[in-house]
C-alpha positions in Angstrom: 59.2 48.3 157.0 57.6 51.8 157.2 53.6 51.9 157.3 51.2 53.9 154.8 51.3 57.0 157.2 54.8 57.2 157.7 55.4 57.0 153.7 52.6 59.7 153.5 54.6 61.7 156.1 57.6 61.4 154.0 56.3 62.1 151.2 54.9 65.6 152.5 51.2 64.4 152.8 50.9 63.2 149.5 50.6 59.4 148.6 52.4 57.8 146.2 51.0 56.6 142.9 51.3 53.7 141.3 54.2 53.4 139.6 54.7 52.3 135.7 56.5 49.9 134.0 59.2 51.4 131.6 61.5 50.6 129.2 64.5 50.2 131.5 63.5 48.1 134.7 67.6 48.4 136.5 66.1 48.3 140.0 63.8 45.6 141.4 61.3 47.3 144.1 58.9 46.0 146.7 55.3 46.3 146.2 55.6 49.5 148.4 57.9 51.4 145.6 61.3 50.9 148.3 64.2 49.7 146.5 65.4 46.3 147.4 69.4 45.3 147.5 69.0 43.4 144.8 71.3 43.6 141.4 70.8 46.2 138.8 70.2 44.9 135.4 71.6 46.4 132.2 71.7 43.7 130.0 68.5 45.4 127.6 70.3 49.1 128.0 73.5 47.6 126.7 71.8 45.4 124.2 70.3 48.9 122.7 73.4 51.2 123.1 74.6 48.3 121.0 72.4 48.6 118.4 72.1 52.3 118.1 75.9 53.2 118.9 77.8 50.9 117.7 80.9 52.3 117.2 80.9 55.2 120.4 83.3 54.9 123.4 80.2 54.2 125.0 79.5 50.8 123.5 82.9 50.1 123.9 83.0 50.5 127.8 79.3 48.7 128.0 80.1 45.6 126.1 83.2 44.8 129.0 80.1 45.4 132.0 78.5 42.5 133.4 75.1 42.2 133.1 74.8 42.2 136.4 75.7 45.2 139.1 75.3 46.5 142.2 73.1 49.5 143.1 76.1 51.4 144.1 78.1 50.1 141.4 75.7 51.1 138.7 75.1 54.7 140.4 78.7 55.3 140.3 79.1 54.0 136.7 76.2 56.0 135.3 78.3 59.4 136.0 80.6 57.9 134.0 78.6 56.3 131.3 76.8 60.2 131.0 80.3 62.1 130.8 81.1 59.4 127.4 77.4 60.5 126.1 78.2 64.1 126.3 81.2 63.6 124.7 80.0 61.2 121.8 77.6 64.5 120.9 80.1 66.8 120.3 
């Protein structure tokens, strides 16, 4: 576990401020801000693609994800999942 000056060191002398709660919470995170290993969860994001896009490729592919992923997995999905947005627009 890093100490306060070594995050302050990372961070190029500046410390870190609180962070705030949004609307999508995929990652969990110590009280420190660092990521922990666990799960993503995309059960609310697919819940509202859902209910906004029904009928987009997007949904589609969502409603097949577990609620459940990986950090990795999710990272490599979102490219994905941003590639169908951009193509739902045109």
């Amino acid at each position: 576990m890093r100490k306060n000056n070594e995050i302050t060191a990372a961070t190029g002398g500046k410390p870190r401020g609180k962070r705030t709660s949004s609307k999508f919470s995929f990652f969990n995170s110590n009280k420190d801000g660092i990521s922990s290993s666990k799960p993503a969860d995309i059960a609310s994001f697919k819940k509202i693609i859902s209910e906004k896009f029904p009928d987009t490729t997007l949904c589609k592919v969502l409603r097949v994800e577990a609620d459940h992923l990986s950090q990795e997995e999710f990272l490599v999905k979102l490219a994905t999942w941003l590639k169908l947005c951009k193509e739902g627009e045109k």
